[in-house]
C-alpha positions in Angstrom: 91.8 30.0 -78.1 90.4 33.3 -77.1 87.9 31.8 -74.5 86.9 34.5 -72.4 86.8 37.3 -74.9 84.7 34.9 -77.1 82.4 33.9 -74.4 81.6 37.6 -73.3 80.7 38.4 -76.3 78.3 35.7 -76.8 76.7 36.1 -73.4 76.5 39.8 -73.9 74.5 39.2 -77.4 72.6 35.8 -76.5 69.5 37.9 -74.5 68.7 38.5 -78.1 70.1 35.6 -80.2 68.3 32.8 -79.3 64.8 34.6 -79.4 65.6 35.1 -83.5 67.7 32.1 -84.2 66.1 29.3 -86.3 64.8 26.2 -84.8 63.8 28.2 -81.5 60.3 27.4 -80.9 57.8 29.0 -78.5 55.7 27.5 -76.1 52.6 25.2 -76.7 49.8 24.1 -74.7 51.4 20.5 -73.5 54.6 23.2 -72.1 52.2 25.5 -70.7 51.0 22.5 -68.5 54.3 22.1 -66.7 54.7 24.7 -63.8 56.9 26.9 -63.3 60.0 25.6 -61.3 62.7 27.5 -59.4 65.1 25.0 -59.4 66.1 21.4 -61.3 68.8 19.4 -60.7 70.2 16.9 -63.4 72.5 14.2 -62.5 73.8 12.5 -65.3 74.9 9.2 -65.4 77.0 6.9 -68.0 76.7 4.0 -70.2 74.3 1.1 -68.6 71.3 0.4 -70.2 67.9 0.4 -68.6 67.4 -3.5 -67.8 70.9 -3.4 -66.6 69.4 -0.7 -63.6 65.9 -1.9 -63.3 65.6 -4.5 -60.4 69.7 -4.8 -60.1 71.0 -5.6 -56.5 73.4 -3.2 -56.6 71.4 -0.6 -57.5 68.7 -0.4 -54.4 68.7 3.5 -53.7 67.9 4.0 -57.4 65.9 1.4 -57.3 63.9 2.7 -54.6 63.5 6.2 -55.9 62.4 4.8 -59.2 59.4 3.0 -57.4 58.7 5.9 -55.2 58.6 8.8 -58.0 58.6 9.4 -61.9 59.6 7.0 -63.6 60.0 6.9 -67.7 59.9 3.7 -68.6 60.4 4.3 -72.9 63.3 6.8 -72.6 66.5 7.1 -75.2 69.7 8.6 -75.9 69.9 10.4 -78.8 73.3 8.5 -80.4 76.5 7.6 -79.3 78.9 7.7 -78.1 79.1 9.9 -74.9 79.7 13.8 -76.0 76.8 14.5 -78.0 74.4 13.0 -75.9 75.6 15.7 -73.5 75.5 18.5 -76.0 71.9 17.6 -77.0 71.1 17.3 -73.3 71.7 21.2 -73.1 71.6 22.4 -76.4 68.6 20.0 -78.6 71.4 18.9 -81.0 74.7 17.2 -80.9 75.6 19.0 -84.3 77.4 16.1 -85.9 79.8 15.6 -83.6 80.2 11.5 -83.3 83.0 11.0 -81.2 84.2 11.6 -77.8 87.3 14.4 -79.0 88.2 17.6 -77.3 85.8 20.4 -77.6 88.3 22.7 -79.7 88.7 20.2 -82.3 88.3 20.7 -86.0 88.5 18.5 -89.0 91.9 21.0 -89.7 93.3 19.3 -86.2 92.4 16.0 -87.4 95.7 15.1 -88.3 97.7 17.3 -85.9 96.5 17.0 -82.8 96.4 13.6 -81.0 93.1 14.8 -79.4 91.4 15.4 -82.7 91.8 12.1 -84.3 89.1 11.7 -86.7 87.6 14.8 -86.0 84.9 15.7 -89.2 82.9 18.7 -87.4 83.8 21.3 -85.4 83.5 20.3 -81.8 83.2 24.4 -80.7 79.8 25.3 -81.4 78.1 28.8 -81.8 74.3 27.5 -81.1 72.8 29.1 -77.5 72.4 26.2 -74.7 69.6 25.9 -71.9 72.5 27.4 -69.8 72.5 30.4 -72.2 68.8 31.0 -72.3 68.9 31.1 -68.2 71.8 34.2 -68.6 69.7 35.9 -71.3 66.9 36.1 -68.5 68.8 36.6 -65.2 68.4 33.2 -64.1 71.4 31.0 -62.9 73.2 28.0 -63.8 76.2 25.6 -62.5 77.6 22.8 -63.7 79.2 20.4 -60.4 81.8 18.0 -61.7 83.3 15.2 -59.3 87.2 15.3 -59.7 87.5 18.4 -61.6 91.0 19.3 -62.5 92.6 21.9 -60.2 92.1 25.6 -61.5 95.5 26.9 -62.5 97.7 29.7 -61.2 96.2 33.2 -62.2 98.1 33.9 -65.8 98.7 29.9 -66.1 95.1 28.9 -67.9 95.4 27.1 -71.3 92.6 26.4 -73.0 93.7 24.3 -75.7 95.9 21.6 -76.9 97.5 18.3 -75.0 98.3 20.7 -72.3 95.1 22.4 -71.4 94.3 22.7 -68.0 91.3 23.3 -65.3 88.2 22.5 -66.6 89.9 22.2 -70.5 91.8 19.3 -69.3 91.4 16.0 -72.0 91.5 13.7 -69.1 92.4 14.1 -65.6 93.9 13.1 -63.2 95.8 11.1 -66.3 94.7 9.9 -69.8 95.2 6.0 -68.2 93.1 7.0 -65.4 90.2 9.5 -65.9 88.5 10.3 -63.1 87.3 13.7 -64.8 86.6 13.6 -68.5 86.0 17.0 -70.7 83.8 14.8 -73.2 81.5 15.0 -70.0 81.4 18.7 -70.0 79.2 20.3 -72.3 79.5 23.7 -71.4 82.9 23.6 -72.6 81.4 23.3 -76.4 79.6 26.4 -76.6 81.0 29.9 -77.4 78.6 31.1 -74.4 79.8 29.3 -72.0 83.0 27.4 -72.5 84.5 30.5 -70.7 82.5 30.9 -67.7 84.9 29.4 -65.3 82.9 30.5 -62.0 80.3 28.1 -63.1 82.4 24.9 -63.8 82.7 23.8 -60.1 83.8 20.8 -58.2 80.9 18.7 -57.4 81.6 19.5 -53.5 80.7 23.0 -53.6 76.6 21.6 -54.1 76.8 21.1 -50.5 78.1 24.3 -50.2 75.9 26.3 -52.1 72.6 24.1 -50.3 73.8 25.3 -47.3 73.8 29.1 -48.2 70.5 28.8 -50.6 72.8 29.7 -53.3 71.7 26.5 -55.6 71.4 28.0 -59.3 68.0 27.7 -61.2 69.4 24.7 -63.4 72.2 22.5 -62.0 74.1 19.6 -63.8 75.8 17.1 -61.7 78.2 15.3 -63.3 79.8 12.1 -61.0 83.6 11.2 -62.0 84.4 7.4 -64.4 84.7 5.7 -60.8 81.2 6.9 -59.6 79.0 7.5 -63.1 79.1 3.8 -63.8 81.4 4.2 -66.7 84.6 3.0 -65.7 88.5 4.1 -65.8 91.8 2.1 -65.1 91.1 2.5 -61.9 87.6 1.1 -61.7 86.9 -1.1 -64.2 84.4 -3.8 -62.3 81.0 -3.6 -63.6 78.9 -4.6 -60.5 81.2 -2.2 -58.3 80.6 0.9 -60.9 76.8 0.0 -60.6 77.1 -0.1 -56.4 79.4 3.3 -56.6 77.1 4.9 -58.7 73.9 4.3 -57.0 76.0 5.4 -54.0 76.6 8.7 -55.2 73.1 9.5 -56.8 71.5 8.2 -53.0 73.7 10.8 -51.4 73.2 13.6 -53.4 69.5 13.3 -53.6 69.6 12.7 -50.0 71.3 15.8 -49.8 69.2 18.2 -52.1 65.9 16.8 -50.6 67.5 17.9 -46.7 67.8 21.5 -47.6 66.1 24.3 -46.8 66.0 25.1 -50.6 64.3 21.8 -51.4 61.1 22.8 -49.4 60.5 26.1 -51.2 58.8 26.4 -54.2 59.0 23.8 -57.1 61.9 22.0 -57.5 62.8 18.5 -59.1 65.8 16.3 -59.4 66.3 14.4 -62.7 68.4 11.3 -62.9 69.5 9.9 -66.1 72.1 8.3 -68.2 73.8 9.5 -71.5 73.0 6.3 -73.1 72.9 2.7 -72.7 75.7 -0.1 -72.9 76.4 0.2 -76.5 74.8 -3.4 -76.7 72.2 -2.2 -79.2 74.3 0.3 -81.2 73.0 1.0 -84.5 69.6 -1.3 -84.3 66.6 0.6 -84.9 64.3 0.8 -82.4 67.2 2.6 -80.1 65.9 5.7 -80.5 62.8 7.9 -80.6 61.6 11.3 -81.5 63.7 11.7 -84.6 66.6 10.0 -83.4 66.6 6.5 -84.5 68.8 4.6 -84.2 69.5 6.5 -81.2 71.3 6.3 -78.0 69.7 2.9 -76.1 66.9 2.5 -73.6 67.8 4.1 -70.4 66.1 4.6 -66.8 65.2 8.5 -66.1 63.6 9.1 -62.9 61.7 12.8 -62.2 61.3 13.7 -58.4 59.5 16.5 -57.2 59.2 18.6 -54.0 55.5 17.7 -53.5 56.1 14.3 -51.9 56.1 11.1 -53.4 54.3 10.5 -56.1 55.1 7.5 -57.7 54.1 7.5 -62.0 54.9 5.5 -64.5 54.9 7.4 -68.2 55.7 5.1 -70.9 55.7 7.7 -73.5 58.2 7.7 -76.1 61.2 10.5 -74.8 64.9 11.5 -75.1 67.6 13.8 -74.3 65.3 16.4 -76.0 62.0 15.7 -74.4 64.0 16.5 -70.9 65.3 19.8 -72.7 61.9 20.7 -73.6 60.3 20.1 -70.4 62.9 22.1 -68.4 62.6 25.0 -71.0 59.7 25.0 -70.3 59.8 24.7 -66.3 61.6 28.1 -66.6 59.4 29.9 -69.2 62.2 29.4 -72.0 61.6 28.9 -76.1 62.5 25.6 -77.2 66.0 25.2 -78.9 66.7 23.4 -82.1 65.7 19.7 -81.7 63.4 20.1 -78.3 60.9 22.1 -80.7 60.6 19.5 -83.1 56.9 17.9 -83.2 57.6 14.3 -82.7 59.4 15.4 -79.5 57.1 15.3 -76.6 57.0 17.1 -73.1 57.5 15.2 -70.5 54.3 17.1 -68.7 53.2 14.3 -66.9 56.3 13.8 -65.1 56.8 17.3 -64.2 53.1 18.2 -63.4 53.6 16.2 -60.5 54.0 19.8 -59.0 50.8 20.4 -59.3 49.1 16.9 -57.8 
């Protein structure tokens, strides 16, 4: 695949795509009612369900921060399994893609590619993202991913196939154990971005840019299988993933909220999961906002820079609502799904700014 030359010119056309493609939606009044922000962070957990976090043992640091700050308490995936959740996440839409398969996959490498089994879409999609919409207005972006594969050798990248590498890699550090996972990394799906290498960093370099007040406008954290609560070969214990993983989100807010950037401006940290257990998969009532059934009942905490504030919103929200609200946090249109009407803001949440 021709990545980078398909990226660039993407990027170099999307300040005016996404302001004439269809399903881009302008702000409204419940939009105009979130500030502006100069930075959100997203941390984006896996695959436990709501009641499974709520008042769990080995989940006190969440715990804590989900009776200190915002808290939705009526908040969905949009499906399942784990890819298009991440694709809506960024983008308002998971544009049929079902299944968890590399992001270069066709129905044509169904049968050819051991990667692409079962493929019926095209995984490789053309739409703008959130992360697009930031280029097309000289803001920044970063995606920090825990275990991320090596970069190759200069001349040594390939970007498709069982043998891709760097960020393109299926699974790494092995299929059997997969620490990183490229089903976890959206950016790789979109034409704008599935190229941009310098923003597809190990999760590490967050400390790193803190330090030098060099944190983009929108980060997404992304915590390896061991620490993400999904599990791998090498982790496979449920109340141990749970312990790990509220670990790793107490750190990293810890962290953000101890740098010089946190205490400047408005800024917010998100915490959420891609969907629930897969207890509930295909019952109605799963889902909200158009997307029912939908991906499960998950915990989604907002906190802001402005102390805590602790709020309950039991509004009906999803991967979309989030969108939405951060679109709106940076004076952006709303993309595909995240303008829809039955898809609320979640103002209340991030209004806290203003308290």
């Amino acid at each position: 695949m021709r990545l980078n030359r398909i990226a660039a010119g993407v990027m170099a056309l999307t300040g005016v795509a996404w302001m004439v493609t269809p399903g881009v939606s302008s702000a409204s009044a419940e939009d105009s009612a979130i500030p502006h922000y100069q930075h959100i962070v997203e941390i984006m957990m896996e695959n436990t369900s709501y009641a499974t976090i709520l008042g769990n043992s080995n989940a006190p640091q969440i715990n804590a921060l989900a009776s200190k700050y915002g808290l939705a308490t009526n908040y969905y995936g949009v499906t399942h399994p784990s890819e298009p959740n991440y694709l809506a996440n960024i983008a308002g839409d998971f544009f049929g893609v079902q299944d968890d398969n590399q992001f270069y996959c066709t129905p044509a490498l169904a049968t050819t590619d051991p990667y692409c089994t079962g493929t019926t879409v095209n995984h490789t999609i053309s739409a703008p993202s959130i992360a697009d919409q930031l280029t097309a207005v000289g803001k920044t972006w970063k995606g920090y991913f825990q275990s991320l594969p090596p970069a190759p050798a200069p001349g040594n990248l390939i970007t498709s196939g069982p043998n891709a590498n760097g960020p393109y890699t299926f699974k790494y550090p092995s299929n059997g154990n997969a620490l990183y996972a490229s089903k976890h990394n959206p950016f790789l799906n979109f034409t704008g971005t599935q190229g941009a290498l310098a923003n597809m960093v190990p999760d590490t370099q967050l400390a790193t840019d803190l330090a030098t007040s060099s944190l983009p406008n929108f980060s997404l954290v992304v915590p390896d299988q061991c620490h993400d609560m999904h599990g791998t070969s090498s982790c496979s214990n449920t109340n141990s993933l749970i312990s790990a993983g509220d670990s790793y989100v107490g750190t990293t807010v810890n962290q953000i909220m101890s740098s010089r950037t946190w205490r400047h401006g408005n800024n917010a940290i998100v915490i959420t999961w891609d969907e629930d257990d897969f207890s509930d998969v295909g019952v109605v009532g799963t889902g909200c906002c158009g997307a029912n059934p939908g991906g499960g009942h998950v915990v989604t905490i907002v906190i802001t820079n402005k102390g805590p504030i602790h709020i309950t919103d039991n509004t009906a929200y999803n991967h979309y609502s989030l969108l939405r609200s951060m679109e709106a946090a940076f004076g952006l249109p709303r993309l595909a799904h995240a303008g829809d009407s039955v898809v609320p803001a979640m103002t209340r949440l991030f209004h806290l700014a203003r308290d």
